[in-house]
Structure formats: structure tokens, C-alpha cells
C-alpha positions in Angstrom: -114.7 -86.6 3.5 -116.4 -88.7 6.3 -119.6 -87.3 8.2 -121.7 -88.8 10.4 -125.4 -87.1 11.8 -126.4 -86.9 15.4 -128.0 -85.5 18.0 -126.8 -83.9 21.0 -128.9 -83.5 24.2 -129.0 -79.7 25.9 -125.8 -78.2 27.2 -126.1 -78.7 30.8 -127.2 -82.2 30.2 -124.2 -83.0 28.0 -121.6 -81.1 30.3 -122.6 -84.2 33.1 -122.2 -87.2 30.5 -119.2 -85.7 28.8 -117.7 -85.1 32.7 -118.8 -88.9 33.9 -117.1 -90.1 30.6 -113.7 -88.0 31.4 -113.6 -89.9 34.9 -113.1 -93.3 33.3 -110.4 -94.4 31.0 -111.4 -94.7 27.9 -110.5 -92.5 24.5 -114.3 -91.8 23.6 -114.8 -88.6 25.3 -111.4 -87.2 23.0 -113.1 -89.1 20.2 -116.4 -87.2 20.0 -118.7 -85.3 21.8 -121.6 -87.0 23.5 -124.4 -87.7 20.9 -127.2 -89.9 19.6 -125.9 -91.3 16.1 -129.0 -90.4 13.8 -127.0 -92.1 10.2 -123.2 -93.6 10.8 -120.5 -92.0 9.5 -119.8 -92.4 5.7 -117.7 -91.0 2.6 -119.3 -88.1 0.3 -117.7 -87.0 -2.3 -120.4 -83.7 -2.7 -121.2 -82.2 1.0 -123.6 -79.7 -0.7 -125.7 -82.4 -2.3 -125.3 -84.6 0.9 -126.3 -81.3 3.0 -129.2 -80.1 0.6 -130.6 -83.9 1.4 -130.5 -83.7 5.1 -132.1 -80.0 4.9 -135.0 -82.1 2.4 -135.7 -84.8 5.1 -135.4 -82.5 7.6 -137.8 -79.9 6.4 -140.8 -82.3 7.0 -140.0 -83.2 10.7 -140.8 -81.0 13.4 -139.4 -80.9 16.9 -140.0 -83.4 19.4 -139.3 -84.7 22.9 -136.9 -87.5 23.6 -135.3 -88.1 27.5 -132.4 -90.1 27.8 -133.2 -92.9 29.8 -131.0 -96.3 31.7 -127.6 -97.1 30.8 -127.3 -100.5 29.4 -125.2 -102.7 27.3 -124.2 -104.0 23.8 -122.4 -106.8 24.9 -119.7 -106.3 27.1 -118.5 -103.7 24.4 -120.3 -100.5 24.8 -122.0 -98.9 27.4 -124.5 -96.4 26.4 -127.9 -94.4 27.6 -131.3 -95.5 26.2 -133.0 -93.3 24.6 -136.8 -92.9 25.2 -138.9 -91.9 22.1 -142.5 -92.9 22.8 -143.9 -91.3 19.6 -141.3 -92.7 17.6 -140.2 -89.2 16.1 -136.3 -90.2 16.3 -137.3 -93.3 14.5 -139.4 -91.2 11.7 -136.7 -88.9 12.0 -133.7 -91.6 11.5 -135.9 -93.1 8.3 -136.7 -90.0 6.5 -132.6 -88.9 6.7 -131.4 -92.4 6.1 -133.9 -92.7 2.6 -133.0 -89.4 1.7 -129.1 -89.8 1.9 -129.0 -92.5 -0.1 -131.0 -91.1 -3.0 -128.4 -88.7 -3.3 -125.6 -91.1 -2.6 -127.1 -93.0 -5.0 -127.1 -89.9 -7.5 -123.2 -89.2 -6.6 -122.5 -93.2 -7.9 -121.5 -93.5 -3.8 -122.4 -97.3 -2.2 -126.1 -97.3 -0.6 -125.0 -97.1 3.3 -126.7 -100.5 4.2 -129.3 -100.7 7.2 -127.9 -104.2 8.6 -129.0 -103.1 11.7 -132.3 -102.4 13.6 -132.0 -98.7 14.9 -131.6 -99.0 18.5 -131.2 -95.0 19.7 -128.6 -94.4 22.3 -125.9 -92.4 23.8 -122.4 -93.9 24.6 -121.1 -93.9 27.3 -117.8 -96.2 26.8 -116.7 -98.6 24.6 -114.1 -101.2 24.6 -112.9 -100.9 20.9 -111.7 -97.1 23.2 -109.9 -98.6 25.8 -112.6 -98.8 28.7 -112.5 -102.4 30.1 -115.8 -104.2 30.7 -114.9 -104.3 34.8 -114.4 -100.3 34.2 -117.8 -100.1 32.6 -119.4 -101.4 35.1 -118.2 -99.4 38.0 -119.3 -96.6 35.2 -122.3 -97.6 35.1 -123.4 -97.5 38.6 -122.5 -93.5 38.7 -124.9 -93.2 35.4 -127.8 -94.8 36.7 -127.9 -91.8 39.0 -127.1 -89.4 36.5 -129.5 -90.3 34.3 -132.7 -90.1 36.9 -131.3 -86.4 36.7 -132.0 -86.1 33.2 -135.1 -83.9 32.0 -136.8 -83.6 28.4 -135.6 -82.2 25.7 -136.6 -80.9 22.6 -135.4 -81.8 19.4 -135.1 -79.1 17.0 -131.7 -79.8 15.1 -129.0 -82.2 13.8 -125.4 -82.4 14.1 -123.5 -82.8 10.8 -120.3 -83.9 11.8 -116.7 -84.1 9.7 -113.7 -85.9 10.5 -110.4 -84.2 10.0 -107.0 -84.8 11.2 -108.0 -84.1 15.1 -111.0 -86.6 15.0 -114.6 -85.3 14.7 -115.8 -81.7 14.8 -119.2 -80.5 14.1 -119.2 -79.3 10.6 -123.2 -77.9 10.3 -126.6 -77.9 12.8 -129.3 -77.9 10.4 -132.9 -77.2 12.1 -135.8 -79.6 11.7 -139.3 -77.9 10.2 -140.0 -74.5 11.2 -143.6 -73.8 13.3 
């Protein structure tokens, strides 16, 4: 099975983003709920190994405060929030999962999931690869400039596991970071 780990901000917060990304065309908001991808989605062929490694990295992080910030670009192919992480807790947060995984995908004979890229944390908004065009982004992105200077805080004190079945991808698990 494919899973992927991520982070979803509070409920109110993600009712706006997922309603802003409804408004558009696009096929993201059918895709997936709104989120912050902590490790991409990859095959495991053990989910209880690949779950009892998440709950190992995650038992030495405690909660922390992120805020969803701008929307900006990759390209003219995504349109996404920033995410602002001054103490750089997503970032530990990202490392300790991503090390951890791939000691036990290493264990299960799976491929190491490669870091090719810098971690750059962020919420999409719309991508092209989903049928938004770039003109369509734009005229996006001019409602979530607003949306986002309505954005508060918010603690981090879990992470979505999610699975990919024959509708697309469901959450499967919320595991909790260290207990205070």
C-alpha cells in the first residue's frame, strides 16, 4: 500500500482552504484534504513496522507552533501556503520521521525514499498536474492572500498517516507527538 504523512492545520482553519480550493477548478480538493506533506507518499509492504517507526520518531518531538503564512509559487505549477516555522520544529520534525522510515524501509528490503529535495513546508492550494491553469491560480491567489492574514497559530500535536485506496487518499492513523 501507498501512505504518505502530513499535517493538517485546525478544523475551522482547514474548512476555509478546503472551501477557497472548491471555488476553483481544479481536482486537488477531491484528491486530498488540505495538509502539509511531512514524508511523500511511498510503498510499504509492513504498515505495523512503518507505523511503530513514526510512533519512535515521533515520541521524541513535542508539540509546537507553526502559522500558515503567504501563498506563493513553485513555478507556474503549484500554488501553495508558506508555512512559518521559526524554531524549525517542522524541520526537526520532518528529519527525525524521514531517518526513521528509512531504517525500517531499509529493514523491510524497500528502496531508501531519496531526499532530492530541500524541504520547503507548505500547503497547496492548486496545482496544474490537477487541472487548475496558471491564469486560474492567480485569480486564486488574490482571494488567499486575504485568507491567510486570517489565519491564527496552531499547535502541532499529531500526524496524519494517510492510505491510498480505490477512492484516493483517506486518513488511515493520527499518531500524537511526545506526551507533556
Amino acid at each position: 500500500m501507498r501512505y504518505f504523512i502530513g499535517i493538517t492545520p485546525e478544523p475551522e482553519e482547514q474548512a476555509k482552504i478546503d472551501a477557497l480550493r472548491h471555488r476553483f477548478p481544479g481536482k486537488l480538493a477531491q484528491h486530498v484534504e488540505p495538509h502539509i506533506t511531512i514524508l511523500p507518499p511511498a510503498e510499504y509492504t509492513q504498515a505495523s513496522t512503518m507505523e511503530q517507526g513514526l510512533l519512535t520518531a515521533l515520541s521524541s518531538t513535542s508539540s509546537f507552533t507553526i502559522q500558515l503564512g503567504t501563498p506563493s509559487y513553485f513555478g507556474k505549477r503549484v500554488l501553495f501556503f508558506s508555512v512559518l516555522d521559526e524554531g524549525r520544529s517542522l524541520q526537526n520534525l520532518r528529519d527525525s520521521v524521514w531517518e526513521e522510515v528509512n531504517r525500517i524501509r531499509f529493514t523491510d528490503q524497500l528502496p531508501i525514499i531519496e531526499d532530492s529535495r530541500a524541504f520547503h513546508p507548505h500547503l497547496t492550494l492548486a496545482m496544474s498536474s490537477f487541472g487548475t491553469p496558471f491564469v486560474i491560480m492567480q485569480q486564486m491567489e488574490t482571494e488567499a492572500k486575504v485568507l491567510a492574514e486570517s489565519f491564527p497559530p496552531f499547535l502541532v500535536r499529531s500526524v496524519k498517516v494517510y492510505v491510498r485506496d480505490q477512492k484516493g487518499w483517506r486518513t488511515w492513523k493520527i499518531l500524537n507527538l511526545k506526551k507533556e
